[in-house]
DRENDO-1510 file (C-alpha; in Angstrom, 1 decimal, always signed):
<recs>
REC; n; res; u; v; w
REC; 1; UNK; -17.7; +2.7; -30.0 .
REC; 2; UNK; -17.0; +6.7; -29.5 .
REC; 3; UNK; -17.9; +8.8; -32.1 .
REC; 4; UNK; -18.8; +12.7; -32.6 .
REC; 5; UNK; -21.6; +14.1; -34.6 .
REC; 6; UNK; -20.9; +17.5; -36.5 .
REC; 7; UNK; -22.5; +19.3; -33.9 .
REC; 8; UNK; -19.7; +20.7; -31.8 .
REC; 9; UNK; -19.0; +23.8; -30.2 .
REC; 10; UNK; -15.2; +24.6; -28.9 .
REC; 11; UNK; -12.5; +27.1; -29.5 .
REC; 12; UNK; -9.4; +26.2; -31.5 .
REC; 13; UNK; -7.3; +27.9; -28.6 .
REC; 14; UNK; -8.5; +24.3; -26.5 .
REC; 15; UNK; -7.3; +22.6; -29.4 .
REC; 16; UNK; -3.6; +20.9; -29.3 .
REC; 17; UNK; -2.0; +20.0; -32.3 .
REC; 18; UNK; +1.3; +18.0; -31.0 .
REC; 19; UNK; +0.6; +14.9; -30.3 .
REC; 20; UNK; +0.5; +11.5; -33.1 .
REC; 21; UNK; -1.9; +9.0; -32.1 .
REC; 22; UNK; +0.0; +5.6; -31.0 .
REC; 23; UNK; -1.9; +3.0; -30.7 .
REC; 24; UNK; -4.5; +0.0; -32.5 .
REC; 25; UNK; -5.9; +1.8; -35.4 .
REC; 26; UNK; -8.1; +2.5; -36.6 .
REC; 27; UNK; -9.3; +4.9; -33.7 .
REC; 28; UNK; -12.6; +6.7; -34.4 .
REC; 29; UNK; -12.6; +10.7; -33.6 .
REC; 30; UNK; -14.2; +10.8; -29.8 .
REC; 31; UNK; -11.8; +9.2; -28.1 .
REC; 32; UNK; -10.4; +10.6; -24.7 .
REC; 33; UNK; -6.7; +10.5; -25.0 .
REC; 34; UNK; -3.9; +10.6; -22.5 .
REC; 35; UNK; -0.1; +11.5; -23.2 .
REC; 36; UNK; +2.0; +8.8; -23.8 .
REC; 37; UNK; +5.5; +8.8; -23.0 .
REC; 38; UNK; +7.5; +11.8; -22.2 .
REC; 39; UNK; +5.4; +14.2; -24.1 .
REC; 40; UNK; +6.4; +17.0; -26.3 .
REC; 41; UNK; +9.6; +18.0; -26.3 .
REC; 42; UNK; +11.4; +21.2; -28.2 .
REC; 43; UNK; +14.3; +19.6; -29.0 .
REC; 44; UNK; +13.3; +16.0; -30.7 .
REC; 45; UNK; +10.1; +17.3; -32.5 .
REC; 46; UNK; +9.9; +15.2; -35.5 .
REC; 47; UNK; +10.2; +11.4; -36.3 .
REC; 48; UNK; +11.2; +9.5; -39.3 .
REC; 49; UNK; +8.3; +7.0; -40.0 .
REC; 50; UNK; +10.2; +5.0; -42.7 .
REC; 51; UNK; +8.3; +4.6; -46.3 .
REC; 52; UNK; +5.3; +5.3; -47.3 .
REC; 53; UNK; +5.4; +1.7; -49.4 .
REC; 54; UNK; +6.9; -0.2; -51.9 .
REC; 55; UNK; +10.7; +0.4; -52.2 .
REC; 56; UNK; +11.7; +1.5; -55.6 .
REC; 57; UNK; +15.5; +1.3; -56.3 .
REC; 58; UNK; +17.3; +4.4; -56.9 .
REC; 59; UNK; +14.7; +6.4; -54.7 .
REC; 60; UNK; +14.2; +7.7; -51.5 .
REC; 61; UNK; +10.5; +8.2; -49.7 .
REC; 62; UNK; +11.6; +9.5; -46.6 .
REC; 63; UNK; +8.2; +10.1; -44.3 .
REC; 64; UNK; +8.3; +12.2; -41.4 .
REC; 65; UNK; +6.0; +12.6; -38.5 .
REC; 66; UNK; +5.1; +13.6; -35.3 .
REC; 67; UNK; +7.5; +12.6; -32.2 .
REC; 68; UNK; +5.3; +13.3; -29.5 .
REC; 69; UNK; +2.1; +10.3; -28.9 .
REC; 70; UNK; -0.9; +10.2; -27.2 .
REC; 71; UNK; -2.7; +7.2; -26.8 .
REC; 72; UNK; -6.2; +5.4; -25.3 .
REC; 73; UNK; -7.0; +6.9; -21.9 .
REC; 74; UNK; -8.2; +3.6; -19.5 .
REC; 75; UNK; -10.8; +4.0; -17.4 .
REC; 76; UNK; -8.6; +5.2; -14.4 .
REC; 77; UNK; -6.6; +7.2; -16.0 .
REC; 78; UNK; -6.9; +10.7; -14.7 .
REC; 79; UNK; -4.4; +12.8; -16.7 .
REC; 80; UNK; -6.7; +12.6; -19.8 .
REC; 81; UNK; -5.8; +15.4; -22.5 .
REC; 82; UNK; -8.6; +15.8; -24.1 .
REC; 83; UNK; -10.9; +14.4; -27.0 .
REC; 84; UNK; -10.1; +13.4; -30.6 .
REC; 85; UNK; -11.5; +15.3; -32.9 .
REC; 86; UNK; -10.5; +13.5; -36.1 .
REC; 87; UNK; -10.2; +9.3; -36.7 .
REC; 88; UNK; -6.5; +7.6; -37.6 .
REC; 89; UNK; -7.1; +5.5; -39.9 .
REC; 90; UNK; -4.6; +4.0; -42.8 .
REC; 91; UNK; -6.6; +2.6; -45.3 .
REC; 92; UNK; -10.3; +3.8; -46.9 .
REC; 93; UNK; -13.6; +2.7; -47.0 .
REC; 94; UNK; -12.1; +0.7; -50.1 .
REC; 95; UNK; -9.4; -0.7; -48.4 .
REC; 96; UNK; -6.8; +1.7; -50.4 .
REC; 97; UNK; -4.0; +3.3; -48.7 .
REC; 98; UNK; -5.1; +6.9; -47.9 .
REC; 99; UNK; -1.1; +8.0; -47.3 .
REC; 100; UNK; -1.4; +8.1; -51.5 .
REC; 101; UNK; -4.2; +9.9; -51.5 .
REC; 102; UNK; -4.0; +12.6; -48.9 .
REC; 103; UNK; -6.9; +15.4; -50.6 .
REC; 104; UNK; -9.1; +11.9; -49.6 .
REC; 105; UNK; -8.1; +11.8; -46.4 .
REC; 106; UNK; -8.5; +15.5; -45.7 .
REC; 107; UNK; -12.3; +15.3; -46.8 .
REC; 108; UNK; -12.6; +12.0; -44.6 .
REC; 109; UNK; -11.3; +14.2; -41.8 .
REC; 110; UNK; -9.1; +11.3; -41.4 .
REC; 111; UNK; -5.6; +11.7; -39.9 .
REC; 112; UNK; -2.6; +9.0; -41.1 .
REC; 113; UNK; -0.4; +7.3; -38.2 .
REC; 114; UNK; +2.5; +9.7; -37.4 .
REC; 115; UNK; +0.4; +12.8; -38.4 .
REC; 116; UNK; -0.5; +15.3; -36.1 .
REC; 117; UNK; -4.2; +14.6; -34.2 .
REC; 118; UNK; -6.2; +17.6; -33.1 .
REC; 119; UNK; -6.9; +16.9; -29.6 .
REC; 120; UNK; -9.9; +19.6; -28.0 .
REC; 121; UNK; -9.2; +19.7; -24.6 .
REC; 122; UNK; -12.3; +21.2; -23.9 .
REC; 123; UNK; -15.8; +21.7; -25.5 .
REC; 124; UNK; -19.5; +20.9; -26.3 .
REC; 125; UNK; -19.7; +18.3; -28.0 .
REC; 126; UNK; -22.6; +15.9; -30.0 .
REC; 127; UNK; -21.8; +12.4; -28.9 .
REC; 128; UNK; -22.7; +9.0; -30.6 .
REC; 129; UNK; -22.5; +5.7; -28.2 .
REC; 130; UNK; -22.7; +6.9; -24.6 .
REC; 131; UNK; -23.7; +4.0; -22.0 .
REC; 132; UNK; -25.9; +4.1; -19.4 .
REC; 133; UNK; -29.0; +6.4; -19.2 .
REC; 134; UNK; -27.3; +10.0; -19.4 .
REC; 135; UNK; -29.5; +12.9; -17.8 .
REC; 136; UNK; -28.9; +16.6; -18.2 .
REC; 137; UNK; -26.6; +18.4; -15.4 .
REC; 138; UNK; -25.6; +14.6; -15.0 .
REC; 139; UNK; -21.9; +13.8; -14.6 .
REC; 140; UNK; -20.2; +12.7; -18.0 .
REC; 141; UNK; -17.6; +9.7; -17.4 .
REC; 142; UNK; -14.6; +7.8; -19.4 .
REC; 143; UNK; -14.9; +3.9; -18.9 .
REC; 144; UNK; -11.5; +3.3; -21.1 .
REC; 145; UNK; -14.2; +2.9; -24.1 .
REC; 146; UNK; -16.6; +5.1; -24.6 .
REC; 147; UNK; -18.2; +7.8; -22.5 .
REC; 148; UNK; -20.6; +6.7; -19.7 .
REC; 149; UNK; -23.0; +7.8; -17.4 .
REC; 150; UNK; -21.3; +6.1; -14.7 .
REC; 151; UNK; -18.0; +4.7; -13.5 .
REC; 152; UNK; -15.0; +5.9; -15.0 .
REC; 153; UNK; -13.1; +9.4; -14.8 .
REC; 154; UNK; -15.0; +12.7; -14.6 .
REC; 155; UNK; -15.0; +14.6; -18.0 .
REC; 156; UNK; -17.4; +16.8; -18.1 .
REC; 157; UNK; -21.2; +17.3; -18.1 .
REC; 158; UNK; -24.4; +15.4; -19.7 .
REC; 159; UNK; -26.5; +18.7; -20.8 .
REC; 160; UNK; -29.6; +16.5; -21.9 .
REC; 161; UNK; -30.8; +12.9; -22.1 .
REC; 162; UNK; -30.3; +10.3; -25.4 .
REC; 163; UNK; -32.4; +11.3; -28.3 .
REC; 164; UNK; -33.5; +8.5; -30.5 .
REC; 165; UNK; -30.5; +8.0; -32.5 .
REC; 166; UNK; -28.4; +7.2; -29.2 .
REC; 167; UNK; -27.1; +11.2; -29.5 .
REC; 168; UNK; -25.9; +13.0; -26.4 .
REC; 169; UNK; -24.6; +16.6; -25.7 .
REC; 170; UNK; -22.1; +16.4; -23.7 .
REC; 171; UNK; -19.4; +19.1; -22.2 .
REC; 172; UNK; -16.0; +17.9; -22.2 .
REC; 173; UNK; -13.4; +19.9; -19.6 .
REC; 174; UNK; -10.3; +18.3; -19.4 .
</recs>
């Protein structure tokens, strides 16, 4: 299962703020991603998402979000955007809606379905979960999972081997 480390190293000019995730959530952050659909669009820019819960009569809880999606890049997928840089989840570690609790969810660095996902398109990055045996100046590959030393689509660069927590540094170039 991809996930980043706080160790990372990228310019917020490589980072694309768009795109909502569509897909199976929850999604961890460090997942390559791949426009889904016919991208972004000036003219249909936002989306109504419905309500955020329980009706209440006499109210209205209009939700808006994001029109644009990106989703799972598979393993053959070459047009890969770029790498997630928060998770999508719904609920917390408590099982309680986060879309009623949104300071929560920004300290999580937790994005809600429908919200805008930071997307770095390029970057250094700390990297939990890589298969295979990664080696420094070694070629850094997306299986459809989680990035691997081999198989896949090229990414980026290894720049060193695993350390004992299964960490990797990896360069992502998208």
């Amino acid at each position: 299962m991809p996930n980043l480390r706080p160790f990372r190293d990228y310019n917020e000019h490589d980072v694309v703020n768009l795109f909502s995730y569509s897909g199976t959530l929850p999604v961890n952050k460090g997942t390559i991603v791949k426009i889904v659909g016919d991208g972004w669009k000036n003219t249909d820019e936002m989306d109504f998402l419905g309500s955020p819960g329980n009706a209440f009569g006499n109210t209205v809880s209009e939700r808006y979000g994001v029109a644009a999606k990106v989703g799972d890049a598979a393993s053959g997928d070459s047009d890969a955007l770029g790498v997630l840089l928060y998770d999508v989840k719904e609920t917390d570690e408590n099982g309680e809606k986060l879309i009623f609790n949104p300071r929560k969810a920004a300290e999580m660095n937790v994005v809600l379905s429908g919200q805008a996902v930071p997307v770095a398109t390029r970057g250094t990055f700390l990297y939990s979960g890589a298969a295979g045996t990664p080696a420094g100046g070694a070629t850094a590959y997306w299986n459809g999972s989680e990035i691997s030393s081999v198989g896949g689509v090229d990414i980026g660069k290894f720049l060193g081997a695993k350390d004992g927590d299964n960490n990797v540094l990896v360069r992502i170039n998208l």
